[in-house]
GUNU-772956 format. One record per residue (C-alpha): residue number from 0; residue in three letters; x, y, z. Coordinates in nm, 3 decimals. Layout:
residues N
<pt NUM "Ala" <X Y Z>>,
...
end
This chain:
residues 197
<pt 0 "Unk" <3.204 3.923 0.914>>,
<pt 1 "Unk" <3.435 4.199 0.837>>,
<pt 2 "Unk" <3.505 4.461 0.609>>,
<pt 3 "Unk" <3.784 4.196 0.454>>,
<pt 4 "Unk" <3.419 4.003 0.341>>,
<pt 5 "Unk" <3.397 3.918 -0.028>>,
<pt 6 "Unk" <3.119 4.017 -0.256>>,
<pt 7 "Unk" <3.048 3.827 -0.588>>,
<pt 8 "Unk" <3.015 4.122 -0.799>>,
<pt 9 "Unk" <2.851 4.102 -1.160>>,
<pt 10 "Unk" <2.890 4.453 -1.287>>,
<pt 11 "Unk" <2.988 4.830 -1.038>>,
<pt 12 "Unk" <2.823 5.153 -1.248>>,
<pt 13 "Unk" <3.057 5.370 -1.048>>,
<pt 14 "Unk" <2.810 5.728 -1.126>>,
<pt 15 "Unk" <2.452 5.673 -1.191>>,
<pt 16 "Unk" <2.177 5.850 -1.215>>,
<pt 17 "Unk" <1.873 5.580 -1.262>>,
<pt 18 "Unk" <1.978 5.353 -0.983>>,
<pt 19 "Unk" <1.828 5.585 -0.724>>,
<pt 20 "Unk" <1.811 5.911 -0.625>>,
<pt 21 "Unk" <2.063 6.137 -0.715>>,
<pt 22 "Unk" <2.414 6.056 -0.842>>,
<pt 23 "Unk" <2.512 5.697 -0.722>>,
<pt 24 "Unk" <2.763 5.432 -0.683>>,
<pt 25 "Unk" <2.590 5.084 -0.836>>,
<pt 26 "Unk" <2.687 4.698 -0.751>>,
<pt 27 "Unk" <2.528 4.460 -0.899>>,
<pt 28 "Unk" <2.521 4.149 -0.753>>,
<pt 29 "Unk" <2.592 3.781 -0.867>>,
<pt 30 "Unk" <2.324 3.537 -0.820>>,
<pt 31 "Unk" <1.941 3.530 -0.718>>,
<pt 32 "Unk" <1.755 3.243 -0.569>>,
<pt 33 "Unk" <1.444 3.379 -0.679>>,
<pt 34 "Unk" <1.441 3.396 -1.054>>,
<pt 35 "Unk" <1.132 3.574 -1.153>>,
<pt 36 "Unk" <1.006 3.560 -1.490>>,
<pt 37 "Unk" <1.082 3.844 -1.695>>,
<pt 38 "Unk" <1.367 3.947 -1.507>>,
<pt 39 "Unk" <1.582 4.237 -1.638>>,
<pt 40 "Unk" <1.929 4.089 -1.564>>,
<pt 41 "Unk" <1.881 3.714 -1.631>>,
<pt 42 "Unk" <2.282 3.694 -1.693>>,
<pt 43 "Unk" <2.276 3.778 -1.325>>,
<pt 44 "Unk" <2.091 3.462 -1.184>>,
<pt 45 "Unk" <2.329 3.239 -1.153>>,
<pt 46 "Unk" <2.550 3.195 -0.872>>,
<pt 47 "Unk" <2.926 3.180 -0.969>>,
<pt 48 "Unk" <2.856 3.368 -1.336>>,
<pt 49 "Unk" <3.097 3.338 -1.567>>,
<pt 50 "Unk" <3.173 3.726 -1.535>>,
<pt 51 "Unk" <3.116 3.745 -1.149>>,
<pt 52 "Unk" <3.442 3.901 -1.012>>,
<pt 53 "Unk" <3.485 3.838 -0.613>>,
<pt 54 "Unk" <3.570 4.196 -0.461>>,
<pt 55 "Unk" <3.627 4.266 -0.090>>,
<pt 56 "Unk" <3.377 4.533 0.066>>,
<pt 57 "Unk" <3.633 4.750 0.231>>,
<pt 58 "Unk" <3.782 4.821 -0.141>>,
<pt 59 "Unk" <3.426 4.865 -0.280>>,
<pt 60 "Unk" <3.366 5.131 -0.004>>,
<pt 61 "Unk" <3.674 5.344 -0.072>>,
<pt 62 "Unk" <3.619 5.342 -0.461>>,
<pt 63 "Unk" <3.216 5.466 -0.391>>,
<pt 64 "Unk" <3.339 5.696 -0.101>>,
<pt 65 "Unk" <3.600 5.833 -0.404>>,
<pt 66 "Unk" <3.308 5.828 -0.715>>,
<pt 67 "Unk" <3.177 6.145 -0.577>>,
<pt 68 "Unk" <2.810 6.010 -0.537>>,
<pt 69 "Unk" <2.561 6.046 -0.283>>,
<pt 70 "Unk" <2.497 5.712 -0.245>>,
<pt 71 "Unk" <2.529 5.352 -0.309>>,
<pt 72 "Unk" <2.251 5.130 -0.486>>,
<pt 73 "Unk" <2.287 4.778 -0.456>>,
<pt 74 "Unk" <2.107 4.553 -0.681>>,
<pt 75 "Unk" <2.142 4.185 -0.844>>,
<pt 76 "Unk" <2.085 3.920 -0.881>>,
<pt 77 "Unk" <1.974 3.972 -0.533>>,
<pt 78 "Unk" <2.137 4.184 -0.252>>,
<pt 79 "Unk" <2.021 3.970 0.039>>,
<pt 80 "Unk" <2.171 3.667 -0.096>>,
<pt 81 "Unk" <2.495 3.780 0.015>>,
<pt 82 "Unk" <2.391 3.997 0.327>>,
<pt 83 "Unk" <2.659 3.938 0.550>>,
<pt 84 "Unk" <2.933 4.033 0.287>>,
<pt 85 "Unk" <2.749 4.306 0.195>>,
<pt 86 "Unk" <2.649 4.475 0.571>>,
<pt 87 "Unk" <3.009 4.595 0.557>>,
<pt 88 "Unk" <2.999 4.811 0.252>>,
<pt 89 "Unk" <2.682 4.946 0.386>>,
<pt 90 "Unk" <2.823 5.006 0.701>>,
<pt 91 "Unk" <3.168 5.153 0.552>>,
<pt 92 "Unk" <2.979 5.422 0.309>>,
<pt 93 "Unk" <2.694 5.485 0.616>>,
<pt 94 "Unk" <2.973 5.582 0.819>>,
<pt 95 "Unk" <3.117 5.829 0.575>>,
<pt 96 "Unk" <2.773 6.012 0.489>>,
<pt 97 "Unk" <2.684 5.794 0.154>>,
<pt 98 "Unk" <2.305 5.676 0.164>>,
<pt 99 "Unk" <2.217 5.331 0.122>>,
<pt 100 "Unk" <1.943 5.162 -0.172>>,
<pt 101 "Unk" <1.893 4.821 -0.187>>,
<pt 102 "Unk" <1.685 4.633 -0.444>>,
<pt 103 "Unk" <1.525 4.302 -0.331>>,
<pt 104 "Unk" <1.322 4.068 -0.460>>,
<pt 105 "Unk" <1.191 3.919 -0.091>>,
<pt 106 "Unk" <0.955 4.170 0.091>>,
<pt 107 "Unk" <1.034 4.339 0.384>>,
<pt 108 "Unk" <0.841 4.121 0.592>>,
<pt 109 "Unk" <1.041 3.829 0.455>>,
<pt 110 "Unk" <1.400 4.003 0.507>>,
<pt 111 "Unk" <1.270 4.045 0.896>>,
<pt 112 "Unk" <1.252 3.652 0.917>>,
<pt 113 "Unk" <1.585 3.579 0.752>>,
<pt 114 "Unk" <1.806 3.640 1.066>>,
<pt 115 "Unk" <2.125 3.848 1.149>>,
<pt 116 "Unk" <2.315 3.876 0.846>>,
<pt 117 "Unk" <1.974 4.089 0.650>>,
<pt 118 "Unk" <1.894 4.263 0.966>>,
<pt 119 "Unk" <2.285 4.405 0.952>>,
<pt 120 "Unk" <2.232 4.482 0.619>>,
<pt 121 "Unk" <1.852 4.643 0.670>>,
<pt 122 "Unk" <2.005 4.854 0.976>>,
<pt 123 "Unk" <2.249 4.993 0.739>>,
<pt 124 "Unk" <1.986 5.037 0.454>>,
<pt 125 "Unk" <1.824 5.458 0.386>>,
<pt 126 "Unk" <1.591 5.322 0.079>>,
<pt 127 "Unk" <1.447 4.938 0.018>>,
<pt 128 "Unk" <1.264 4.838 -0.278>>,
<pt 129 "Unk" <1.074 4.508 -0.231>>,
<pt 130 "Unk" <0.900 4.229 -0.381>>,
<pt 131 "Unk" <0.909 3.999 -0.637>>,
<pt 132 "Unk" <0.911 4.130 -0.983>>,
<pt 133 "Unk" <0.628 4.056 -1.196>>,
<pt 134 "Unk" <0.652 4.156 -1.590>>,
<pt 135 "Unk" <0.266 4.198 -1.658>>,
<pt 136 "Unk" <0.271 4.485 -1.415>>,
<pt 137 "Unk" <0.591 4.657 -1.549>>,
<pt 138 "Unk" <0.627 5.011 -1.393>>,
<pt 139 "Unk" <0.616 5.311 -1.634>>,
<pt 140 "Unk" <0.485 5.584 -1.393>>,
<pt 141 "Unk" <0.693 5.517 -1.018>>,
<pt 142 "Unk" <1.046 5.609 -1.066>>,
<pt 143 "Unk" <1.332 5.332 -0.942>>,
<pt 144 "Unk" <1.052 5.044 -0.918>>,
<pt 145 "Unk" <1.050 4.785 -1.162>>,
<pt 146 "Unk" <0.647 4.656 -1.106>>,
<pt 147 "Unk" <0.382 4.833 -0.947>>,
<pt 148 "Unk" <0.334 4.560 -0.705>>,
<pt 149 "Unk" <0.667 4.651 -0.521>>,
<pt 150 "Unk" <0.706 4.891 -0.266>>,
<pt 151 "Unk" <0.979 5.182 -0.170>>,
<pt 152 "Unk" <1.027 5.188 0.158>>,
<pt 153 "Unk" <1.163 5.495 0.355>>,
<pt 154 "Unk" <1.374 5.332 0.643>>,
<pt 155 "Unk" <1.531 5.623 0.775>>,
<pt 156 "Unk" <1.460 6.011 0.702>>,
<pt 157 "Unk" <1.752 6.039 0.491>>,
<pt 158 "Unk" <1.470 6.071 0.183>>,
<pt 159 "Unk" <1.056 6.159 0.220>>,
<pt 160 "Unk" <0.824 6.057 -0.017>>,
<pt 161 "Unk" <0.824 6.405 -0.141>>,
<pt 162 "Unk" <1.175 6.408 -0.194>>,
<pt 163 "Unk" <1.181 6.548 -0.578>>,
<pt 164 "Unk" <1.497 6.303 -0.657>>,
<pt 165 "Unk" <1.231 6.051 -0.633>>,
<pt 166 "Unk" <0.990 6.248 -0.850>>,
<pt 167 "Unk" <0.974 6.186 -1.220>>,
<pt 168 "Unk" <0.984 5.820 -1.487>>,
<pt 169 "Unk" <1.203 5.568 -1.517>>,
<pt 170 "Unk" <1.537 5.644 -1.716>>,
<pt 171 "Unk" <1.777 5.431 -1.869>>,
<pt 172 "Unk" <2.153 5.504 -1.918>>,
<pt 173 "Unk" <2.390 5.362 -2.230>>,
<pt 174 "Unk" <2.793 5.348 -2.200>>,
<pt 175 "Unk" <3.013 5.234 -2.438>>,
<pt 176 "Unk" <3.377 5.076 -2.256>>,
<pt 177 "Unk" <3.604 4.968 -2.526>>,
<pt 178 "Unk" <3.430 4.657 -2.684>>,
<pt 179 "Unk" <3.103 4.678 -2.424>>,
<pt 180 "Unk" <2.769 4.847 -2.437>>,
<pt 181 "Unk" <2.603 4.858 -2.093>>,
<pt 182 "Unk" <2.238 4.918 -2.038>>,
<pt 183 "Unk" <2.127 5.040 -1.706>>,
<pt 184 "Unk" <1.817 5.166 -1.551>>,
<pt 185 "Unk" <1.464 5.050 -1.674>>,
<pt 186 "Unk" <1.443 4.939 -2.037>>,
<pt 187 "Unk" <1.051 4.886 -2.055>>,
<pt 188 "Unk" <1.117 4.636 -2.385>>,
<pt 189 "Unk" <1.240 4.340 -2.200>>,
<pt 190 "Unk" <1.557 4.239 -2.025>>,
<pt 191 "Unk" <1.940 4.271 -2.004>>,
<pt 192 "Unk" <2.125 4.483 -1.807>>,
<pt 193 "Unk" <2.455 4.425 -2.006>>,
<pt 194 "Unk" <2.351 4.432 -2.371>>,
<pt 195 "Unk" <2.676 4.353 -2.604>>,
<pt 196 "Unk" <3.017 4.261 -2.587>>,
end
């Protein structure tokens, strides 16, 4: 797969700040296998959404190499569904000195046993969240992790634990775009990332 791969996009938040540390670059992807009660972007599920927009990596690295951020968060729907189109962003903004934060709903221990496509994407990966989301254990203390049973995992030493980006709550971010309200970050009330049209 190249950089000319395709990535079924459901929303881009080109400057975050409660996708991960520091200011990033956000994709959301289209479509999750998993579908875990409770989650926060149900409208995201579904493979082929009605607002899913097919975008090709190489143009999704030069518009987050251009944002100004530190980094790129990828999130979903699930990432790993769509590894191999997805190793080439990773790659592209790795190569140019962007970090890398994936959210996933597998565990790292399941990614390991998918094959090539999520190792490319792992290898290319600074941050990983992991595990299945689970609503009765909601997060309010551990900033960028949805329930307490997932983990952050450190997989190169871009960031330390002690990093104080990482430090600190949840936070959620509102924008108003013409006739849109977005929703981003953690809302501890319930679910939907994009809120209104």
């Amino acid at each position: 797969m190249t950089a000319a791969a395709t990535i079924e996009v459901a929303m881009i938040v080109p400057r975050t700040e409660a996708e991960g540390p520091g200011v990033r670059y956000a994709v959301w992807v289209q479509g999750c296998p998993l579908r875990c009660p409770g989650c926060c972007n149900p409208e995201m599920l579904a493979f082929g959404g009605e607002d899913a927009v097919r975008r090709r990596a190489a143009d999704l690295v030069e518009e987050a190499c251009d944002s100004g951020s530190e980094g790129v968060s990828l999130l979903g729907g699930e990432p790993f569904a769509q590894a191999e189109a997805l190793a080439p962003l990773a790659e592209g903004v790795r190569a140019r000195g962007l970090s890398v934060m994936i959210y996933s709903g597998y565990t790292l221990a399941e990614l390991h046993a998918q094959g090539p496509a999520a190792a490319r994407l792992l290898a290319a990966t600074d941050l990983l969240v992991d595990g299945r989301f689970e609503a009765n254990l909601r997060s309010q203390k551990r900033r960028f992790i949805g329930s307490d049973n997932q983990v952050l995992h450190f997989l190169t030493d871009r960031y330390r634990p002690d990093d104080p980006k990482l430090a600190g709550g949840n936070t959620v971010e509102l924008r108003i775009r013409g006739g849109e309200i977005t929703l981003n970050g953690w809302p501890l009330l319930g679910p939907r990332t994009r809120v209104a049209r």
